[in-house]
Biopython code that builds the backbone (N, CA, C, O; Angstrom):
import numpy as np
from Bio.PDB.StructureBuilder import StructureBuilder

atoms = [
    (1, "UNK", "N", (102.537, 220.306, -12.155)),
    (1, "UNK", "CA", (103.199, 220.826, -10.977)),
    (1, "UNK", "C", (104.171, 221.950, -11.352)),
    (1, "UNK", "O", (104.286, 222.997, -10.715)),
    (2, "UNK", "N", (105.033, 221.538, -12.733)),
    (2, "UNK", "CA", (105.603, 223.083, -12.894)),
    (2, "UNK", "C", (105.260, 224.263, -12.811)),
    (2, "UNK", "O", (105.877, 225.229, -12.363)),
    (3, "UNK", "N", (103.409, 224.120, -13.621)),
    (3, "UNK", "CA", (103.011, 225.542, -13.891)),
    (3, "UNK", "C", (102.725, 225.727, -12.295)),
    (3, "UNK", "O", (102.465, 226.916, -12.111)),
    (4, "UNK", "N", (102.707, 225.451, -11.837)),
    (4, "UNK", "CA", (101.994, 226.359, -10.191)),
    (4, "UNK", "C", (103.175, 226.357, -9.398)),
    (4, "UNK", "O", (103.127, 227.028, -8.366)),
    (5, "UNK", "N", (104.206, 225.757, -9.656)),
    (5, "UNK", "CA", (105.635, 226.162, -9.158)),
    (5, "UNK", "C", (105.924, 227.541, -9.475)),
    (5, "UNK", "O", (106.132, 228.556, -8.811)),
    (6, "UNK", "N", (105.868, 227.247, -10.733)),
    (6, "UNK", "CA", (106.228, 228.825, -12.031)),
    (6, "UNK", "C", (105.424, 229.728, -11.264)),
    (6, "UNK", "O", (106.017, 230.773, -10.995)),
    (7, "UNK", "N", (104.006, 229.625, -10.739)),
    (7, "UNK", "CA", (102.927, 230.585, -10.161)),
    (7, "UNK", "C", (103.354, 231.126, -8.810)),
    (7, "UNK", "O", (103.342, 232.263, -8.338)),
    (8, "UNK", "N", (103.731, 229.964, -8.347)),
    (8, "UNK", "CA", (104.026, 230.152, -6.701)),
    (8, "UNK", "C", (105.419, 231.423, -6.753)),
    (8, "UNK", "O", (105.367, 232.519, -6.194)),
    (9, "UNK", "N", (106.566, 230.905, -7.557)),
    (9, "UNK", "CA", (107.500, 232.225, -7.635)),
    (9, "UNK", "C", (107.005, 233.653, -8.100)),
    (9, "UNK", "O", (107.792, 234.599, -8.076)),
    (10, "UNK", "N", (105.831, 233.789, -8.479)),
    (10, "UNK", "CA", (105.214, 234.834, -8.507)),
    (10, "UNK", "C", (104.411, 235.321, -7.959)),
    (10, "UNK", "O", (103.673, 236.229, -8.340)),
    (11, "UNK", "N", (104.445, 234.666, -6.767)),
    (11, "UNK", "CA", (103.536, 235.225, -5.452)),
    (11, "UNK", "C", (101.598, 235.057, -6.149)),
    (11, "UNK", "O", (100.739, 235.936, -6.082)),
    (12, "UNK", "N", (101.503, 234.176, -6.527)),
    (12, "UNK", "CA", (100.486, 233.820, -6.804)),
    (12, "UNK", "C", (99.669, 233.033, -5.319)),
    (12, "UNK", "O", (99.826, 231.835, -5.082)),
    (13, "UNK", "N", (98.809, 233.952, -4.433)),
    (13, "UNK", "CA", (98.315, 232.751, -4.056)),
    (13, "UNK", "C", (97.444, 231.376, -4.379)),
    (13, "UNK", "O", (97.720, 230.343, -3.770)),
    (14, "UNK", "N", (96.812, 231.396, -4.963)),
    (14, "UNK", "CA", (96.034, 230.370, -5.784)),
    (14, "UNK", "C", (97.073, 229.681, -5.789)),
    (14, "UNK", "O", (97.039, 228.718, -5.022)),
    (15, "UNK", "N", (98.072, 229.831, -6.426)),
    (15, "UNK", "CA", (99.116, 228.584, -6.430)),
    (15, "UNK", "C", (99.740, 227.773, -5.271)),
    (15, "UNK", "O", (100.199, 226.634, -5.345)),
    (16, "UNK", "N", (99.671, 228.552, -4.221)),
    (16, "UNK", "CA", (99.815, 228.009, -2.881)),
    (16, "UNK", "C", (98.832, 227.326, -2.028)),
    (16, "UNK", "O", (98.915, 226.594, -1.042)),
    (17, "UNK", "N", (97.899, 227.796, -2.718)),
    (17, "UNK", "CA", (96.653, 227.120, -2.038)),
    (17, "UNK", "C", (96.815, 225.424, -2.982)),
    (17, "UNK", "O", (96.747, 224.373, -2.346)),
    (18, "UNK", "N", (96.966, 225.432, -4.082)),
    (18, "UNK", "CA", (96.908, 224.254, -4.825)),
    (18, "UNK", "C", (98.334, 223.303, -4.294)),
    (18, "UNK", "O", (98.530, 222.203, -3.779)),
    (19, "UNK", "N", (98.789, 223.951, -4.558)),
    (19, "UNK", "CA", (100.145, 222.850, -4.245)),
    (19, "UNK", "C", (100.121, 222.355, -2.839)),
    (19, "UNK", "O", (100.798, 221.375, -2.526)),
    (20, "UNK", "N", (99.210, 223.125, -1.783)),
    (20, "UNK", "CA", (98.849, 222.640, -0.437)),
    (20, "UNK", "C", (98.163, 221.394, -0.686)),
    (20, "UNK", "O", (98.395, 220.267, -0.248)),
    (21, "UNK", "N", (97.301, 221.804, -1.449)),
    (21, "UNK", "CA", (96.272, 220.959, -1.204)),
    (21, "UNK", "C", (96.679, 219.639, -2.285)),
    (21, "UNK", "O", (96.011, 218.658, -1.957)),
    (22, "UNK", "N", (97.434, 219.392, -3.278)),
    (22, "UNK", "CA", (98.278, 218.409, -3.502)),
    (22, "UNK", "C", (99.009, 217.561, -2.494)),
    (22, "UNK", "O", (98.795, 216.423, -2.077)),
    (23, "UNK", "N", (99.985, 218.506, -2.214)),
    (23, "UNK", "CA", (100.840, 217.289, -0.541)),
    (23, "UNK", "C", (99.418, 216.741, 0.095)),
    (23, "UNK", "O", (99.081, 215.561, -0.004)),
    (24, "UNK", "N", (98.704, 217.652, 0.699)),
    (24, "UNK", "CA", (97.362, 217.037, 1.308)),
    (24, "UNK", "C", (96.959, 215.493, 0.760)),
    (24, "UNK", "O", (96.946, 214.397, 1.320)),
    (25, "UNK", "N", (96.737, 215.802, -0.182)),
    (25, "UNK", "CA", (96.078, 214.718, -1.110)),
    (25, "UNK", "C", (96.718, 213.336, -1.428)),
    (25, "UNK", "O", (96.258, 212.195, -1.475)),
    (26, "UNK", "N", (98.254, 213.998, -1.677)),
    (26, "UNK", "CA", (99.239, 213.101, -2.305)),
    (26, "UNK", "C", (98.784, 213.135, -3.864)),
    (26, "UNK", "O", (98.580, 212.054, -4.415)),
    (27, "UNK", "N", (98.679, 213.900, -4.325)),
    (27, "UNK", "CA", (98.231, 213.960, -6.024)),
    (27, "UNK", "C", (99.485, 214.503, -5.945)),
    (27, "UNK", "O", (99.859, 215.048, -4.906)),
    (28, "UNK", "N", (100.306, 214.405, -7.094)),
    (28, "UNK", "CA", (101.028, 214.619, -8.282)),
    (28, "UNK", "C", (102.871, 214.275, -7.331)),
    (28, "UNK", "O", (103.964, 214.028, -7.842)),
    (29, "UNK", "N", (102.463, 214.420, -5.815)),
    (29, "UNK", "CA", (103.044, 214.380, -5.218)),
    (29, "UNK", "C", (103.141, 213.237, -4.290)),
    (29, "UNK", "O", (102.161, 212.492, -4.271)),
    (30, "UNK", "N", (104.177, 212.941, -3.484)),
    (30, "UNK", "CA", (104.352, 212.333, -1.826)),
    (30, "UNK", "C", (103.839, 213.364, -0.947)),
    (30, "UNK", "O", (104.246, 214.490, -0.660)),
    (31, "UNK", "N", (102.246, 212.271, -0.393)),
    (31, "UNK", "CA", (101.662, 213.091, 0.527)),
    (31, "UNK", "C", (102.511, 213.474, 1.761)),
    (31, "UNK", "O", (103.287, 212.746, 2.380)),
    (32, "UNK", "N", (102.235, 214.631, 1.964)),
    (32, "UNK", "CA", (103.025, 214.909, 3.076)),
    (32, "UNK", "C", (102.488, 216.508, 3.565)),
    (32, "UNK", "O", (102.621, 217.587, 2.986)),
    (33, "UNK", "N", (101.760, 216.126, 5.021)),
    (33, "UNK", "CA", (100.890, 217.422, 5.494)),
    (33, "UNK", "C", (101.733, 218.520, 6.168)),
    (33, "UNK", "O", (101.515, 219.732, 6.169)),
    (34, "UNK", "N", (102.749, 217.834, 6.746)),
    (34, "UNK", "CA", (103.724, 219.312, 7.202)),
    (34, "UNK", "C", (104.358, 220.170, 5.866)),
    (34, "UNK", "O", (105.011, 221.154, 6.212)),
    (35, "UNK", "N", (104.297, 220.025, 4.911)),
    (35, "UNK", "CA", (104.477, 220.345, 3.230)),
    (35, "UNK", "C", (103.379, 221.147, 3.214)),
    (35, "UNK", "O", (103.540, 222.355, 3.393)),
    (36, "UNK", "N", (101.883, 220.531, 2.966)),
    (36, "UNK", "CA", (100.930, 220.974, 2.780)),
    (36, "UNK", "C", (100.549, 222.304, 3.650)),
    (36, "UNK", "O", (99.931, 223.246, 3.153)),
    (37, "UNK", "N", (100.930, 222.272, 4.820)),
    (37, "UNK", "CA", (100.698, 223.219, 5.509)),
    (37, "UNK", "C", (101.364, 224.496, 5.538)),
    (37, "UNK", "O", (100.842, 225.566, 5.849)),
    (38, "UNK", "N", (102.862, 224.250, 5.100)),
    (38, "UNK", "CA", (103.861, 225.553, 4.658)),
    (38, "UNK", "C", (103.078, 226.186, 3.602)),
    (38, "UNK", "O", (103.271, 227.400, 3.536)),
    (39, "UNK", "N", (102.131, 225.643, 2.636)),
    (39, "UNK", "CA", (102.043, 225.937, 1.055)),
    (39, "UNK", "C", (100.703, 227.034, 1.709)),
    (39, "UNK", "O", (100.522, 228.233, 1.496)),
    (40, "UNK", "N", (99.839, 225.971, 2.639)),
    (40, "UNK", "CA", (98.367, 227.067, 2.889)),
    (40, "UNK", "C", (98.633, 228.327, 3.566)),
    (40, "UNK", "O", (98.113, 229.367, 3.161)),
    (41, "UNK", "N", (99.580, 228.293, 4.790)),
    (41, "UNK", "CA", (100.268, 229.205, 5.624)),
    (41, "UNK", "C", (100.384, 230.670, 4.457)),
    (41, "UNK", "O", (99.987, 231.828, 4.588)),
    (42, "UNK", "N", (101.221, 229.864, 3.160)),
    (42, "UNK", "CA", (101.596, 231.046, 2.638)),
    (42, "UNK", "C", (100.637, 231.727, 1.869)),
    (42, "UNK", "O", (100.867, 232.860, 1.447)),
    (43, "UNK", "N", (99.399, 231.037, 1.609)),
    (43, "UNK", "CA", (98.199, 231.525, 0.988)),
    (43, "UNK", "C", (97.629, 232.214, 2.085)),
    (43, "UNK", "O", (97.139, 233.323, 1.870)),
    (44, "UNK", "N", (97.609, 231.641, 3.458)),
    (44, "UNK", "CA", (96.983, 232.168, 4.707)),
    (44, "UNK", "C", (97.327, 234.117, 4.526)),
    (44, "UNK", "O", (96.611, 235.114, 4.625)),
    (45, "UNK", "N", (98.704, 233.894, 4.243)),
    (45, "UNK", "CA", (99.467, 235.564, 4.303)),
    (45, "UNK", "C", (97.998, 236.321, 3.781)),
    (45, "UNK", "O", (97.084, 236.976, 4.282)),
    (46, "UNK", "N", (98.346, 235.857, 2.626)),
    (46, "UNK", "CA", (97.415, 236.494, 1.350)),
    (46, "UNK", "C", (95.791, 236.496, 1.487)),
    (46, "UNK", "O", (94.896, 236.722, 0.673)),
    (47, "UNK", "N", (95.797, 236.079, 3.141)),
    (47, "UNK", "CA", (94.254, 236.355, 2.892)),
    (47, "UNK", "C", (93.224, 234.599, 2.346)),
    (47, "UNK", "O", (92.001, 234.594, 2.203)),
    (48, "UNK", "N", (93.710, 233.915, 2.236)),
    (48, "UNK", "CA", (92.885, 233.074, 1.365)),
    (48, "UNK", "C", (92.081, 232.263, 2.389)),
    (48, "UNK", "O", (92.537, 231.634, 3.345)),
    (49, "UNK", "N", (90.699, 232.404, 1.983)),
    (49, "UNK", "CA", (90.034, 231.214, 3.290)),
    (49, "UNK", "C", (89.782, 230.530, 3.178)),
    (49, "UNK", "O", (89.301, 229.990, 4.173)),
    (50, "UNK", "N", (89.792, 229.857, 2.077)),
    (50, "UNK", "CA", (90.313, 228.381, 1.858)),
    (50, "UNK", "C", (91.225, 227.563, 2.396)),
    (50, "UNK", "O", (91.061, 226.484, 2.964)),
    (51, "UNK", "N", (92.227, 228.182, 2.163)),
    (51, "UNK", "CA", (94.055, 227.674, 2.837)),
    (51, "UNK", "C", (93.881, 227.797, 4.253)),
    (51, "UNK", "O", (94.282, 226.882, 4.972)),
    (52, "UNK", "N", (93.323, 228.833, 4.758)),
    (52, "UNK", "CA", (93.225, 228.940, 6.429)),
    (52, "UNK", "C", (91.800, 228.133, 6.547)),
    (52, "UNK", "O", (91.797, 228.035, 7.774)),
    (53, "UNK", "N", (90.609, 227.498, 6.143)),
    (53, "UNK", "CA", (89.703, 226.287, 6.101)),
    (53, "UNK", "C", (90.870, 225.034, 6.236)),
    (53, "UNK", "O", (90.771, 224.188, 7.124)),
    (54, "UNK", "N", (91.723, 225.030, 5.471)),
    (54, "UNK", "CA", (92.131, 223.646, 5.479)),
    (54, "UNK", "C", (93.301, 223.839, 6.945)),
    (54, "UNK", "O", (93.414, 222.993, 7.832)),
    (55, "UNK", "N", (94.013, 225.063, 6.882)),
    (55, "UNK", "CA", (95.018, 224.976, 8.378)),
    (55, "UNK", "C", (93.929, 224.699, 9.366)),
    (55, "UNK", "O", (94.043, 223.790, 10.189)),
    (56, "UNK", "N", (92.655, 225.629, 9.282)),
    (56, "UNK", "CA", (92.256, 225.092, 10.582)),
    (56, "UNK", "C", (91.947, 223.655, 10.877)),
    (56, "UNK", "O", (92.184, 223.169, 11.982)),
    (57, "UNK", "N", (91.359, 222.898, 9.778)),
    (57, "UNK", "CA", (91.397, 221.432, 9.637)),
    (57, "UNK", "C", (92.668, 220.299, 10.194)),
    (57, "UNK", "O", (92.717, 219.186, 10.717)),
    (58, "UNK", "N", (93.514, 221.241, 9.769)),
    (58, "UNK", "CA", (94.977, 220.460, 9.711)),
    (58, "UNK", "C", (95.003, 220.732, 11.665)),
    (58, "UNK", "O", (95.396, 219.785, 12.346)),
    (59, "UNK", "N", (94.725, 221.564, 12.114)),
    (59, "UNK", "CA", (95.007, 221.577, 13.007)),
    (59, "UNK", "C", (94.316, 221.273, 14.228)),
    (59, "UNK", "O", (94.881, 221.247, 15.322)),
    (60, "UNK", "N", (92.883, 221.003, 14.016)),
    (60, "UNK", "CA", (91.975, 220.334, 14.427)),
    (60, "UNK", "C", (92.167, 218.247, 14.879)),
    (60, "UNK", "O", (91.792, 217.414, 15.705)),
    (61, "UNK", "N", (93.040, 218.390, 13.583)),
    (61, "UNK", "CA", (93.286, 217.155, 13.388)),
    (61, "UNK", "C", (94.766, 216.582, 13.889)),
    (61, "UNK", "O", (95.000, 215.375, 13.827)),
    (62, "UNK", "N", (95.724, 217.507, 14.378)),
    (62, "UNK", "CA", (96.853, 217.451, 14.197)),
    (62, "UNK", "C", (97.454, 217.103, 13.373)),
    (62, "UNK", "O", (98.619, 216.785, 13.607)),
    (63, "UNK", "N", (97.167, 217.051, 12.643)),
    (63, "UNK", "CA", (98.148, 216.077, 10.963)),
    (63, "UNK", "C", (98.716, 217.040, 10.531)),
    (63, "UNK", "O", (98.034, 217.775, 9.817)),
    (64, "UNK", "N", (99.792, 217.327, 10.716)),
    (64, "UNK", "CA", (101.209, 217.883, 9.886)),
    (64, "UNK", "C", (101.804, 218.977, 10.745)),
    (64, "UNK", "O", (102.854, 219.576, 10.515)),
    (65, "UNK", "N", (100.787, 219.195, 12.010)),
    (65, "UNK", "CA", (100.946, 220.392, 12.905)),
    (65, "UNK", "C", (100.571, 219.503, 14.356)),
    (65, "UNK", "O", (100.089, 218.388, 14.553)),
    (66, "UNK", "N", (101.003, 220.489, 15.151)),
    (66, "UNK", "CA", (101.307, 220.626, 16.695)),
    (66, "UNK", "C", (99.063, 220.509, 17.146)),
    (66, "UNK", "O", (98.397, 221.544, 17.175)),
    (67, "UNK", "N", (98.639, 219.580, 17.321)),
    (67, "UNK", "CA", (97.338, 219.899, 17.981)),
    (67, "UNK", "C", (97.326, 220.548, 19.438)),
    (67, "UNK", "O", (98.305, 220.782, 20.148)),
    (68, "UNK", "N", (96.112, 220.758, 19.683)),
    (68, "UNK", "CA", (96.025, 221.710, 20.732)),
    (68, "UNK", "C", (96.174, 223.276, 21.033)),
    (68, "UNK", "O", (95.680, 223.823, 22.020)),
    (69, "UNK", "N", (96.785, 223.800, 20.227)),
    (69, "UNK", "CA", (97.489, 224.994, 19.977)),
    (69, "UNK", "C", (96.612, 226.435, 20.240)),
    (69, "UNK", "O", (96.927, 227.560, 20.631)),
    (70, "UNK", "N", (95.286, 225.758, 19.792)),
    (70, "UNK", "CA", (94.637, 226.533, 19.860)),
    (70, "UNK", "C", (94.160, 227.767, 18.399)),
    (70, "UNK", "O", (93.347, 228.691, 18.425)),
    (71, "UNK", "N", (95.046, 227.280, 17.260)),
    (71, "UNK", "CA", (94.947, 227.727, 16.427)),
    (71, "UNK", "C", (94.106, 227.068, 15.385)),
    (71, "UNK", "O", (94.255, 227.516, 14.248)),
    (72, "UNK", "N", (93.220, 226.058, 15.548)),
    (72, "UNK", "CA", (92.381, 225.618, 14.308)),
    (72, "UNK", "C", (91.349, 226.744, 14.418)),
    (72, "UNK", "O", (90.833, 227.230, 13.411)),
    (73, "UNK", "N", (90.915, 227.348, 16.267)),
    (73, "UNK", "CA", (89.994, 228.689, 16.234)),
    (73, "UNK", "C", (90.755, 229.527, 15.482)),
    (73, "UNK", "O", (90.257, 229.757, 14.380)),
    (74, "UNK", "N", (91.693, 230.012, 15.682)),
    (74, "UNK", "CA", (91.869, 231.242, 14.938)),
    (74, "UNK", "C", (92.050, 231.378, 13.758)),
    (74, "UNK", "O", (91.885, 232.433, 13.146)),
    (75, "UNK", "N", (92.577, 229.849, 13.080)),
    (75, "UNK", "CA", (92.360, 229.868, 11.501)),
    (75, "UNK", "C", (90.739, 229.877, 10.839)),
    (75, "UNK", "O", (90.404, 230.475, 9.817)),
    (76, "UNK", "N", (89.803, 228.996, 11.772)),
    (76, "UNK", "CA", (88.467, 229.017, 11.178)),
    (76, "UNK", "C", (88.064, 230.658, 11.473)),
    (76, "UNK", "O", (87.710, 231.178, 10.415)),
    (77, "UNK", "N", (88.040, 231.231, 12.168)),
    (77, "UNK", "CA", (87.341, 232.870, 12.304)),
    (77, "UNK", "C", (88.175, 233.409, 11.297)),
    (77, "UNK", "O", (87.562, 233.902, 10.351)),
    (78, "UNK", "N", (89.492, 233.449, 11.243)),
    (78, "UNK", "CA", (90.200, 234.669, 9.909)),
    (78, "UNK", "C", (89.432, 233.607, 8.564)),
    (78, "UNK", "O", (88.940, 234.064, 7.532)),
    (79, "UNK", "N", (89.505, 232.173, 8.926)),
    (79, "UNK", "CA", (88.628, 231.590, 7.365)),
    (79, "UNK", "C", (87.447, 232.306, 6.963)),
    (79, "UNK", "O", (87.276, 232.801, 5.849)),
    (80, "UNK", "N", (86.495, 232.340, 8.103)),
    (80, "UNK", "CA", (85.025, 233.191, 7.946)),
    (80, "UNK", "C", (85.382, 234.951, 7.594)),
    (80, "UNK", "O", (84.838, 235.350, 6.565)),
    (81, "UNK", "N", (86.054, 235.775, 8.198)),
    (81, "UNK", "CA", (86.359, 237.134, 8.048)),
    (81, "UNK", "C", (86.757, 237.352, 6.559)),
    (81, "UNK", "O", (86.334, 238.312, 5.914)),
    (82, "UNK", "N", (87.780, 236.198, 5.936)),
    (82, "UNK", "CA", (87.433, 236.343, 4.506)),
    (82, "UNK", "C", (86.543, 235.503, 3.540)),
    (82, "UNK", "O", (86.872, 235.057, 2.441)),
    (83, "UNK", "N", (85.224, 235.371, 4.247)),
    (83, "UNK", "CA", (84.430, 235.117, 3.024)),
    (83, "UNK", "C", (84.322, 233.324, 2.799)),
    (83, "UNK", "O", (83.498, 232.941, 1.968)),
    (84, "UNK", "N", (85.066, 232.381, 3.466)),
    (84, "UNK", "CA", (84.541, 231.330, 3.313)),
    (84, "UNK", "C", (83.483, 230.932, 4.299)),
    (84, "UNK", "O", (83.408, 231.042, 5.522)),
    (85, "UNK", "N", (82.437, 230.275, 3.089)),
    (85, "UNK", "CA", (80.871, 230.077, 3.868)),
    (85, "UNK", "C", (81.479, 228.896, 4.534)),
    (85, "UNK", "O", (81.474, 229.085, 5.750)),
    (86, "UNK", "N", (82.031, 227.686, 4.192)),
    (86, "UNK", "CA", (82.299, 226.451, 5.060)),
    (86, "UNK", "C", (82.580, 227.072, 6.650)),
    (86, "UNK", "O", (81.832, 226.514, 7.453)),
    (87, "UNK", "N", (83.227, 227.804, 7.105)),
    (87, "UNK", "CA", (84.338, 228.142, 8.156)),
    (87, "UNK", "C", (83.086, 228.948, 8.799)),
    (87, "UNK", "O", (82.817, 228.799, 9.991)),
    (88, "UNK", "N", (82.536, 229.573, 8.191)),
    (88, "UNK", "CA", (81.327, 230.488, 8.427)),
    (88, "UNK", "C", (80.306, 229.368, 9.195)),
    (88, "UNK", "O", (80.120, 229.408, 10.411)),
    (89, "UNK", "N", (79.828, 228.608, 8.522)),
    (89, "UNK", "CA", (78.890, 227.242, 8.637)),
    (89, "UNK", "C", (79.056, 226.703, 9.991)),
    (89, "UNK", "O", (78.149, 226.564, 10.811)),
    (90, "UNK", "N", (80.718, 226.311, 10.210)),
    (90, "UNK", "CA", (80.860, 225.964, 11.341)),
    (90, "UNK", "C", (80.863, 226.708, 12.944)),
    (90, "UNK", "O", (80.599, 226.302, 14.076)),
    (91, "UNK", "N", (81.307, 227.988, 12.363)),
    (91, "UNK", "CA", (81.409, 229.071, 13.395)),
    (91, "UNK", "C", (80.046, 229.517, 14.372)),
    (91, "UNK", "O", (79.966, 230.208, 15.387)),
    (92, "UNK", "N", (78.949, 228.719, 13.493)),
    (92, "UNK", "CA", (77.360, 229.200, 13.612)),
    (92, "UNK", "C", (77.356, 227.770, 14.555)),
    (92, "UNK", "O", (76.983, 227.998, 15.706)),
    (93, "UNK", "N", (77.633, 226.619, 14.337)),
    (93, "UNK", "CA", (77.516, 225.433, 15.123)),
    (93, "UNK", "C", (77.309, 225.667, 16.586)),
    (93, "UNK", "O", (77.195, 224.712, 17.354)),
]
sb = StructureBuilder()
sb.init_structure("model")
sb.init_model(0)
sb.init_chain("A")
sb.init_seg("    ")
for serial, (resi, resn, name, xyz) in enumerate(atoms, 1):
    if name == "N":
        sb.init_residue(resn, " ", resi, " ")
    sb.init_atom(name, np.array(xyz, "f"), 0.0, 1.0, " ", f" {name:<3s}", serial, name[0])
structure = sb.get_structure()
């Protein structure tokens, strides 16, 4: 957890995407999805469609966020616009 702390102060997204997806998990950490979701948000900045795959999840689901919002669509389409096939997969549904 240090080294991707150490990463995250360097504007690493990858590192934000991981430490999301830790709270998610509860690996190394106390699960905790409103955590998890600050960490993807900030990968979201950066483009990552992974991190915006899992917000839209998170928000689909309400777990750690406000459901209804209307934003699990807009996280799965910016997920697909960069390149994740999952978000893509579903968008075709």
């Amino acid at each position: 957890m240090d080294l991707l702390n150490s990463s995250a102060q360097k504007d690493f997204e990858l590192a934000y995407l991981n430490i999301g997806n830790l709270y998610s998990t509860g690996e190394c950490v106390n699960r905790d999805m409103h955590e998890a979701v600050i960490w993807w948000e900030k990968a979201s900045i950066k483009n990552n469609g992974q991190a915006e795959f899992n917000l839209a999840g998170a928000y689909m689901r309400g777990d750690g966020v406000f459901p209804g919002s209307g934003m699990a669509d807009i996280y799965l389409k910016k997920s697909c616009s960069h390149g994740y096939a999952g978000a893509c997969d579903l968008l075709k549904k």
